[in-house]
MARKOL-781268 format. One line per field, with one value per residue: residue number from 1; x, y, z of N, C-alpha, C in turn. Coordinates in steps of 0.001 Angstrom, whole numbers, always signed. Layout:
MARKOL-781268
k	[NUM,...]
n_east	[X,...]
n_north	[Y,...]
n_up	[Z,...]
ca_east	[X,...]
ca_north	[Y,...]
ca_up	[Z,...]
c_east	[X,...]
c_north	[Y,...]
c_up	[Z,...]
end
This chain:
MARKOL-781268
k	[1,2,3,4,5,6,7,8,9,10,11,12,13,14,15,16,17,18,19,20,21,22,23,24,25,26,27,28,29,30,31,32,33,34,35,36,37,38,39,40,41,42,43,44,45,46,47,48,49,50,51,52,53,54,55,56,57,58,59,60,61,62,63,64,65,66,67,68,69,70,71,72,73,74,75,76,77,78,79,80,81,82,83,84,85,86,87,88,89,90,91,92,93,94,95,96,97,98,99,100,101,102,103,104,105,106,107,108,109,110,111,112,113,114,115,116,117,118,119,120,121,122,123,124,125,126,127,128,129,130,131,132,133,134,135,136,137,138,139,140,141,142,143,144,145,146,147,148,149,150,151,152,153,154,155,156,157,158]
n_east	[-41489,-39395,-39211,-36331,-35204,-32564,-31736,-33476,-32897,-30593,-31387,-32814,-31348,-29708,-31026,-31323,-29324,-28710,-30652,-29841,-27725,-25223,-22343,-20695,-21824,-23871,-22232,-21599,-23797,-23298,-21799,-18275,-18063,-19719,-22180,-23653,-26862,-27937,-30942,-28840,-26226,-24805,-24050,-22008,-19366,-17809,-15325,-16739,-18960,-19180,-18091,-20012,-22338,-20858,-19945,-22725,-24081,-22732,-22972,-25573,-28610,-30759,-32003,-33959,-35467,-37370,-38341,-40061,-42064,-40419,-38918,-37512,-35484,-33758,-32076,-33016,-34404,-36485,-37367,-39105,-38244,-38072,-36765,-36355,-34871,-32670,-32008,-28479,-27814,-29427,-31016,-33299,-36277,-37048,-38478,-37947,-39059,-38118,-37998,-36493,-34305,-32688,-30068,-28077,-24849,-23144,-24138,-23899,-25049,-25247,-25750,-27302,-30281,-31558,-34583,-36364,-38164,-36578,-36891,-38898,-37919,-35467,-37194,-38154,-35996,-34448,-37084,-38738,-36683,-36129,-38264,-38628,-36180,-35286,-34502,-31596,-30699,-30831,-28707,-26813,-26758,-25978,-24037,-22186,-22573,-21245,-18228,-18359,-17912,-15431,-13705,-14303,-13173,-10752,-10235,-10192,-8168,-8695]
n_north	[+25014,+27607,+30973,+32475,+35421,+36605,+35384,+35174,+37625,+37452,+35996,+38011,+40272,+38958,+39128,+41661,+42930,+41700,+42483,+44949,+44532,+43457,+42042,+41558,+42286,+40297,+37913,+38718,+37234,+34419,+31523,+30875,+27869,+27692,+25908,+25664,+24999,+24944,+23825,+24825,+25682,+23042,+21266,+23509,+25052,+27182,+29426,+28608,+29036,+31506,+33340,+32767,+34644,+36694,+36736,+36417,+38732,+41078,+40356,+40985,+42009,+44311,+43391,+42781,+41529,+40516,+39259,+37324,+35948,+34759,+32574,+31507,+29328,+28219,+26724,+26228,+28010,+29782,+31128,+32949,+33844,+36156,+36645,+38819,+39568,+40143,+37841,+37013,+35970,+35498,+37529,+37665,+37952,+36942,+35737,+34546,+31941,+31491,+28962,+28927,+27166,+26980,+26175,+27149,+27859,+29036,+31449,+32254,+31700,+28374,+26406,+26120,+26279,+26232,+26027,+25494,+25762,+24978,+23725,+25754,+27843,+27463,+27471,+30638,+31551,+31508,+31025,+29510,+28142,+27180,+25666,+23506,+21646,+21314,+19373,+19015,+21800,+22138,+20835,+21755,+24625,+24336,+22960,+25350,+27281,+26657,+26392,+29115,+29893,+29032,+30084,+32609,+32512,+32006,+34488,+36130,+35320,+33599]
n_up	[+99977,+100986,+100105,+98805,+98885,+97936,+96051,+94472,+93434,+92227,+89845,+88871,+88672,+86843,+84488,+83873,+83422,+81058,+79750,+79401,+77576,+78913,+79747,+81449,+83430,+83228,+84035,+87195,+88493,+88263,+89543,+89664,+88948,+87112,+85165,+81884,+79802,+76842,+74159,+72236,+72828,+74253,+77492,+78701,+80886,+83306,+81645,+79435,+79397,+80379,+78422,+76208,+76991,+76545,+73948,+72435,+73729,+72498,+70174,+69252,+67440,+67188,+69431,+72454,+75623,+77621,+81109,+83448,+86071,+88359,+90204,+93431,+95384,+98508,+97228,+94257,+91431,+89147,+86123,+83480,+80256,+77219,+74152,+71993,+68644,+65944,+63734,+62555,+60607,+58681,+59059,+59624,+61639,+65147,+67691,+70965,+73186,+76452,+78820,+82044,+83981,+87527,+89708,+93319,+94607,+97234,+97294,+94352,+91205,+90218,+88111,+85310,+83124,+79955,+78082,+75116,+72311,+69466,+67228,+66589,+66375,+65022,+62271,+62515,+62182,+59668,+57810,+55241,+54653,+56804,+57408,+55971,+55705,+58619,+60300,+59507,+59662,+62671,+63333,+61702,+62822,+65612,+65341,+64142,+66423,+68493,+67453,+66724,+68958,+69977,+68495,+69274,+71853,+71701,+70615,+72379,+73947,+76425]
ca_east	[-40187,-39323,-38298,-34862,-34961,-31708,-31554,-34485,-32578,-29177,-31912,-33190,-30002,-28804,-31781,-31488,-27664,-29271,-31300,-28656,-26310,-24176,-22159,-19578,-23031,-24544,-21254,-21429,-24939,-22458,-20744,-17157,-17896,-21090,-22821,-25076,-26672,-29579,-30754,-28086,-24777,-25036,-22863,-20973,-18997,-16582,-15235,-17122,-20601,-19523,-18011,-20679,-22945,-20345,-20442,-24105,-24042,-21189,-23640,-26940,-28751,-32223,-32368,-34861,-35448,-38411,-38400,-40989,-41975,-38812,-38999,-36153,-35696,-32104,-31168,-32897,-35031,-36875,-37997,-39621,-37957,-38441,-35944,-36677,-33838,-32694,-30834,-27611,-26946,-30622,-31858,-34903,-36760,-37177,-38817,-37769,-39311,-37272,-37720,-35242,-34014,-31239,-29645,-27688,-23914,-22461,-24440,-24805,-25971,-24130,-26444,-28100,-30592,-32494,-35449,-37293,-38180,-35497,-37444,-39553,-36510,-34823,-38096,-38265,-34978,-34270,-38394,-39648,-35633,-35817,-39544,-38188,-35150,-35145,-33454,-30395,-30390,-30756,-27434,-25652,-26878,-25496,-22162,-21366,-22678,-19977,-17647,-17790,-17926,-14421,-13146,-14288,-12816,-9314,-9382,-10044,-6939,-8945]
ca_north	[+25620,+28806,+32110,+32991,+36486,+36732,+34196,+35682,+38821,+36817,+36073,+39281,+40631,+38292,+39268,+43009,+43061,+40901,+43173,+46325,+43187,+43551,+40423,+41478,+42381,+39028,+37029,+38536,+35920,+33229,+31043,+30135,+26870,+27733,+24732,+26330,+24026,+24789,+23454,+25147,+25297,+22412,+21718,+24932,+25503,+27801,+30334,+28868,+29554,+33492,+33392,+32173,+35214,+37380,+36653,+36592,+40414,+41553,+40586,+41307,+42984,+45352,+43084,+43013,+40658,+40905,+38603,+37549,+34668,+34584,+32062,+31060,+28805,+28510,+25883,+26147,+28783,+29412,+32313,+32535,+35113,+36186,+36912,+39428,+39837,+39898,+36842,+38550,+35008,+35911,+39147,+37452,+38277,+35833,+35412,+33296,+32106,+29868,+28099,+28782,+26918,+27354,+25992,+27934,+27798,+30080,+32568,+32196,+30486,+27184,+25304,+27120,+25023,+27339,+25134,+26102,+24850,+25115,+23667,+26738,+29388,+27238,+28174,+31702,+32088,+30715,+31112,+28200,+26555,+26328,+24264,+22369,+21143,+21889,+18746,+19364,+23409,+22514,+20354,+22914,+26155,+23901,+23224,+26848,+27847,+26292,+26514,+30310,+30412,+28786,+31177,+34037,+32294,+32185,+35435,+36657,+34734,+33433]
ca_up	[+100227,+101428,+99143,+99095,+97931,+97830,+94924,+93632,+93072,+91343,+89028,+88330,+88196,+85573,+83107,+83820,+82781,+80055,+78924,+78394,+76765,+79663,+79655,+83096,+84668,+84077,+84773,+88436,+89159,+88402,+90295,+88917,+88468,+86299,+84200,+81037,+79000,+76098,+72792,+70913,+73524,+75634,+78805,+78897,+81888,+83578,+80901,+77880,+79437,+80701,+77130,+75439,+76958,+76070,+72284,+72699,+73787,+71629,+68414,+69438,+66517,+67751,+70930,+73211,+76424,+78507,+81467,+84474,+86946,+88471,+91633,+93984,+96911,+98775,+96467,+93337,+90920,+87773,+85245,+81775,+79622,+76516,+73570,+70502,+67900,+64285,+62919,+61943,+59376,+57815,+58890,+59804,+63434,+66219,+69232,+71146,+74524,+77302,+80930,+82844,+86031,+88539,+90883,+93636,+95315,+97317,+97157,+92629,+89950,+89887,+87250,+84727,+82047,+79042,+77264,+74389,+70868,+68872,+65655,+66074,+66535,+63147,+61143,+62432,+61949,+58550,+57172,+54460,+54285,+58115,+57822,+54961,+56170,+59711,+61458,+59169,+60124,+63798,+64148,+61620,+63755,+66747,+65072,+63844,+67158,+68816,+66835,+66667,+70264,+70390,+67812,+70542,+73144,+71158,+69935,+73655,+75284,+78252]
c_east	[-40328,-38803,-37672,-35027,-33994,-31341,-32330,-34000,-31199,-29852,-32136,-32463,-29349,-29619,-31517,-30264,-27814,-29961,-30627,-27277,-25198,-23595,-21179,-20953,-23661,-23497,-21313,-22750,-24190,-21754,-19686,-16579,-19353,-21144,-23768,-25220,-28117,-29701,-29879,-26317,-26168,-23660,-21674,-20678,-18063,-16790,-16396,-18344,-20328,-19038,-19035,-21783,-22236,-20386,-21825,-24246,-23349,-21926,-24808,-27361,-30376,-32786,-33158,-35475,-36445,-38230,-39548,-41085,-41274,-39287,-37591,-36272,-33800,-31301,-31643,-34109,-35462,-37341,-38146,-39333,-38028,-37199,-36286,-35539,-33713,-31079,-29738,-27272,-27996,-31449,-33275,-35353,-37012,-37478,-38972,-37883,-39132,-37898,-36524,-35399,-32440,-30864,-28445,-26497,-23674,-23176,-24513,-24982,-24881,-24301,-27134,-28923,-32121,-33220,-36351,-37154,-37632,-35732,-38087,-38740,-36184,-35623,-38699,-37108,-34221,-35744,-38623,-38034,-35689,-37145,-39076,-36880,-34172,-34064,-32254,-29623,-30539,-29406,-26254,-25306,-25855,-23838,-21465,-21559,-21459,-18648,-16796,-17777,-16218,-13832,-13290,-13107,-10943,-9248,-9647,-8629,-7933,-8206]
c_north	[+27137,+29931,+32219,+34630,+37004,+35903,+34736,+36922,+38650,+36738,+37092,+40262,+40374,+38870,+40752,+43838,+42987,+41530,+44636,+45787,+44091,+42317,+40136,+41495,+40329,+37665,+37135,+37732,+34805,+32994,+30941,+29047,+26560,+26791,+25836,+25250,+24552,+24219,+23400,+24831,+24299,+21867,+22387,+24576,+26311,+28751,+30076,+29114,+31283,+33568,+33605,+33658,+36615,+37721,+37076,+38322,+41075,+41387,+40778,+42369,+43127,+43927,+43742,+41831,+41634,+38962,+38534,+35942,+34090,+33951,+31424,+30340,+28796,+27570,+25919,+27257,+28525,+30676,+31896,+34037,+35000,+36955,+37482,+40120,+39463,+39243,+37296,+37665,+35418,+36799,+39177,+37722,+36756,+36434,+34054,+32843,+30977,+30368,+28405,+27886,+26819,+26590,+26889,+26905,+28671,+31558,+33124,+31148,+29375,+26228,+26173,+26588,+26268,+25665,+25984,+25714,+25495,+24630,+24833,+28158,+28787,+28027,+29911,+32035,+31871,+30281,+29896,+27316,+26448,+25564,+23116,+21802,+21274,+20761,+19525,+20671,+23111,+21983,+21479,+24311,+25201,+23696,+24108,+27473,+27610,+26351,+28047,+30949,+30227,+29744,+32223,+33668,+32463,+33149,+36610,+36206,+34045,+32029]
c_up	[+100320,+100187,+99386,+98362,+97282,+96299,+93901,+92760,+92311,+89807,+88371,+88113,+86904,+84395,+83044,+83138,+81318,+78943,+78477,+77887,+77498,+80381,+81235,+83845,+84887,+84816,+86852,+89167,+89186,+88998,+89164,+88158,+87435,+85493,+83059,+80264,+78585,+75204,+71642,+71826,+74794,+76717,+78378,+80402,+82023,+82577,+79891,+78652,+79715,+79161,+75981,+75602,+76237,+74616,+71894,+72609,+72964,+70023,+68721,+68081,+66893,+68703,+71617,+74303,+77670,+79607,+82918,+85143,+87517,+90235,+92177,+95733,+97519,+97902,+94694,+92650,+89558,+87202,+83974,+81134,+78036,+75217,+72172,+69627,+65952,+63812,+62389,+60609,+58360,+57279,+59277,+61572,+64022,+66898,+69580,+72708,+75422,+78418,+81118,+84070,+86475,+89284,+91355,+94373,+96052,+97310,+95538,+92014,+89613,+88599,+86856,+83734,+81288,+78510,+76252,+73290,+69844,+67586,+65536,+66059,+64957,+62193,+61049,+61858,+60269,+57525,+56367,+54657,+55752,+58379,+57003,+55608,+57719,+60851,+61437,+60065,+61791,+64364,+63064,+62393,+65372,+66565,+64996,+65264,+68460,+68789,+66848,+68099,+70701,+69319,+68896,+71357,+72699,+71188,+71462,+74450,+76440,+78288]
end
């Protein structure tokens, strides 16, 4: 398949926003009818996925996002980026390193899908109680994560 550069550059757009936690910047790669779905939020669409980055940016504590390998065809793409931050529930550091892939509408990102091991984010993020008891901590980090995403989303009006 052919490069789309154009696609290529929705991508590289989205991380670059991404990386000065600029949450209107990365909303404009998205389509309207945006899908997000990772380990922790899964199928987001519409508001709760631009939401969801929004919150995301809005708490960032000594962030840092390095991203690269960014491929794109007219219908679908991929990059491997890289996520360095401090737990704001623990205080503890993470890195944390996802797949991305895309698919394209319109001219943006219609389908958006993060992967990455989410037992090994728990135990960075949460040190000996996230090896010891790590299922538990991965469906509570998934509940509160949710949870306090719809609290945003209330206390925004959208």
């Amino acid at each position: 398949m052919t490069e789309n550069i154009e696609n290529k550059k929705l991508i590289e757009n989205f991380y670059t926003s991404f990386q000065k936690l600029d949450a209107e910047g990365m909303k404009k790669s998205y389509h309207e009818n945006i899908k997000f779905s990772d380990p922790v939020f899964s199928n987001l669409s519409g508001i709760k996925a631009t939401s969801m980055w929004e919150m995301l940016c809005s708490e960032a504590k000594e962030f840092k996002l390095t991203f690269k390998d960014v491929t794109a065809t007219d219908t679908e793409g991929t990059a491997y980026w890289e996520a360095n931050y401090k737990f704001s529930i623990t205080g503890k550091y993470v890195t944390n390193k996802i797949n991305a892939k895309f698919k394209f509408e319109d001219g943006k990102i219609i389908d958006h899908k993060d992967d990455f091991d989410f037992s090994l984010w728990v135990k960075q993020a949460f040190g000996l109680f996230g090896k010891l008891f790590n299922g538990f901590l991965q469906k509570k980090v998934k509940a509160g994560a949710m949870k306090n995403l719809e609290k945003y989303i209330l206390k925004k009006n959208y």
